[in-house]
C-alpha positions in Angstrom: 36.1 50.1 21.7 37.3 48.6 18.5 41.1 45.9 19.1 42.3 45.0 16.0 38.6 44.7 14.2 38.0 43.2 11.2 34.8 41.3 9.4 34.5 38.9 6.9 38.5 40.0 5.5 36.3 43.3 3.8 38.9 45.6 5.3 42.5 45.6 7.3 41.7 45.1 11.4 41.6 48.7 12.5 41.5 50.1 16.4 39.1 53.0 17.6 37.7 54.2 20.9 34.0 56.2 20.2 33.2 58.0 23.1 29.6 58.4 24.8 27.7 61.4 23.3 30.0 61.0 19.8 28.6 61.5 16.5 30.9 58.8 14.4 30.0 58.6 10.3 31.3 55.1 8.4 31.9 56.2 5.2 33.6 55.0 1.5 32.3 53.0 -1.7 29.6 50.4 -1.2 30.7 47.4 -0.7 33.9 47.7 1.7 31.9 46.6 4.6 30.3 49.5 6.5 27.1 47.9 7.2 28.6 44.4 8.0 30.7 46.9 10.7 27.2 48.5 11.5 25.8 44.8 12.0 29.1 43.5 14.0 28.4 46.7 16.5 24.2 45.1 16.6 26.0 41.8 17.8 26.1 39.9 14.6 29.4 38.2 15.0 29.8 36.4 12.3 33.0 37.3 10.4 33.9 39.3 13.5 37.6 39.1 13.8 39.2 41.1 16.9 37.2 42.6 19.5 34.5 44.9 20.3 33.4 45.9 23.9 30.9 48.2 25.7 31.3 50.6 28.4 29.2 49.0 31.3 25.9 51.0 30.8 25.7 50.6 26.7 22.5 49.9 25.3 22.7 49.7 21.1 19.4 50.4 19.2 19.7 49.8 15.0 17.4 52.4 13.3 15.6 50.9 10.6 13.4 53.0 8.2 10.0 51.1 9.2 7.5 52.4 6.9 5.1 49.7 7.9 4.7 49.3 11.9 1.3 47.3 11.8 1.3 47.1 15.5 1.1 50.8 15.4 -2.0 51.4 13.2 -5.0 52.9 14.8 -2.8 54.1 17.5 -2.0 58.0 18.6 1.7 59.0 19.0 0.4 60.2 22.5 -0.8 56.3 23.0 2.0 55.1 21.7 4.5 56.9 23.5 2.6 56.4 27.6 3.3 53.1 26.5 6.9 53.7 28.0 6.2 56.7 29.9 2.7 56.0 31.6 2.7 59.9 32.5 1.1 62.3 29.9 2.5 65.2 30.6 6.2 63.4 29.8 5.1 62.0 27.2 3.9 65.1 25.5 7.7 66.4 26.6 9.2 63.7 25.0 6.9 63.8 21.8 7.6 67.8 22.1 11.6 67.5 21.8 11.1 65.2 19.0 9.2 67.9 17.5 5.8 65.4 17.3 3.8 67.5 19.4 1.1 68.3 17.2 1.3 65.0 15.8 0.3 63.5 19.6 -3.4 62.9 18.6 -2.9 61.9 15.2 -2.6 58.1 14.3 0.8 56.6 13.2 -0.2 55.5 9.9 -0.9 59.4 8.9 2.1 60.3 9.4 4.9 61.3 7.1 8.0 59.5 6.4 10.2 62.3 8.4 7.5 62.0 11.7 7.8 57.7 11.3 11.3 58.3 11.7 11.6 60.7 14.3 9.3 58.6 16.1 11.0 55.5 16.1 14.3 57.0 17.2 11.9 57.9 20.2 11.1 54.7 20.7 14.4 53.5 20.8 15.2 56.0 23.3 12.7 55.2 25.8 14.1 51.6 25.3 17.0 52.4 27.2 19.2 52.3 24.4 21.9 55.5 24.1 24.0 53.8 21.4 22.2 54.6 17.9 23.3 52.6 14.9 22.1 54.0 11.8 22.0 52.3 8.1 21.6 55.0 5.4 19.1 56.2 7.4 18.3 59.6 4.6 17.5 57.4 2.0 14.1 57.4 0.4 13.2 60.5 2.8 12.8 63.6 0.8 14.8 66.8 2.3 11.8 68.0 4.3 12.1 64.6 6.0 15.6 64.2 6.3 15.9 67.6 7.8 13.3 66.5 10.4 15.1 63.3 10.8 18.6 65.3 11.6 16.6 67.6 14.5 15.4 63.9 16.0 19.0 63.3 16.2 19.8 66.3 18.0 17.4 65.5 20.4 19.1 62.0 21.0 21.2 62.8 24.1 23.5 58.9 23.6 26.1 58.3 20.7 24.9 58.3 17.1 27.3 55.8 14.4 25.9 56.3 11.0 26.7 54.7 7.8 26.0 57.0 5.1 27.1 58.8 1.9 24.5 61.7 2.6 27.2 64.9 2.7 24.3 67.0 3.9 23.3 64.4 6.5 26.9 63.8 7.5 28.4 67.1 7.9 26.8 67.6 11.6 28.7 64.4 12.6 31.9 64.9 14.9 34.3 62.5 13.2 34.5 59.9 10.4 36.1 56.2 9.6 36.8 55.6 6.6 36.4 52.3 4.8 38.3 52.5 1.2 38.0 50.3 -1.9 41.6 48.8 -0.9 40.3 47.6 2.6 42.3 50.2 4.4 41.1 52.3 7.3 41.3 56.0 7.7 40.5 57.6 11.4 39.6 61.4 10.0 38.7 64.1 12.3 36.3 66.6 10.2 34.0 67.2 7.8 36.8 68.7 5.1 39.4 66.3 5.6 36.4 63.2 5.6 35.0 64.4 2.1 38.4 65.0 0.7 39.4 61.8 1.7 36.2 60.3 -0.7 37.1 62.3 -3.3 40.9 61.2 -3.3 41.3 58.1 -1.2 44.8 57.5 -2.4 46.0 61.1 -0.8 45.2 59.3 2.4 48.2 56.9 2.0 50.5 58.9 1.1 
């Protein structure tokens, strides 16, 4: 739950509830303060004016794109993932919904860019975490990965907040806040209305 949020004076304090199981896109130009948001939700309060609170069982996980897990190479995604679950059998489940199972026996540093990815949202899962926090997460990834990337995220059963201007990425998401050049604030409740809104951000005010 967002009171009267603000960071840093980027944009005007703004109010929002994001429900469990929400997909939530931050969108607008660069530099209106989406990822400092993003960061304020990871606990980074500096700047943080207002308040943010957690619903008594919220766990937040930030998604990274970590090319380079050195603790991981040499290792199986099977290995990697009984880490967590111990059992095999779930594990192969958990690598199956993720669509990694016939990646199980192959080592992490083989993998592509889309399977990293999928498999670090898996990790974060099996963390206990069910609040995602995502940073741009399709860049880089070509659409064969980000594709894969968007299935991971179907898989994810918690709340998903991305910050991203991907339309392809975000036009699965359930609702949008929008961050404009002039600080303002826009609560938008679909896809269309969202992408109109980035096109013509001074309709919004009107």
């Amino acid at each position: 739950k967002f009171d009267s949020v603000a960071v840093d004076d980027l944009f005007l304090p703004f109010s929002d509830e994001i429900h469990f199981g929400e997909r939530v896109g931050l969108i607008g130009p660069n530099g209106t303060g989406k990822t400092h948001l993003l960061n304020a939700l990871n606990g980074k309060t500096d700047g943080l004016v207002g308040d943010i609170t957690y619903g008594p069982r919220t766990s937040v996980g930030m998604f990274t794109q970590i090319n380079d897990r050195p603790e991981f190479t040499g290792r199986t995604c099977i290995d990697i993932v009984r880490d967590k679950l111990v059992d095999e059998e779930k594990s192969m489940r958990s690598l199956a919904r993720y669509g990694l199972r016939n990646q199980a026996r192959q080592e992490f540093q083989t993998l592509s860019g889309g399977q990293k990815a999928r498999l670090e949202i898996l990790g974060l899962e099996l963390n206990g975490h069910n609040v995602l926090l995502l940073d741009e997460p399709t860049d880089n990834l070509d659409i064969e990965s980000s594709e894969a990337l968007e299935t991971a995220l179907d898989g994810f059963e918690g709340t998903v907040i991305a910050v991203s201007h991907d339309r392809t990425f975000l036009e699965r998401f359930d609702r949008y806040v929008m961050i404009t050049d002039e600080g303002d604030v826009y609560a938008l409740p679909d896809f269309e209305v969202a992408m109109q809104g980035l096109a013509e951000p001074s309709k919004l005010a009107s």
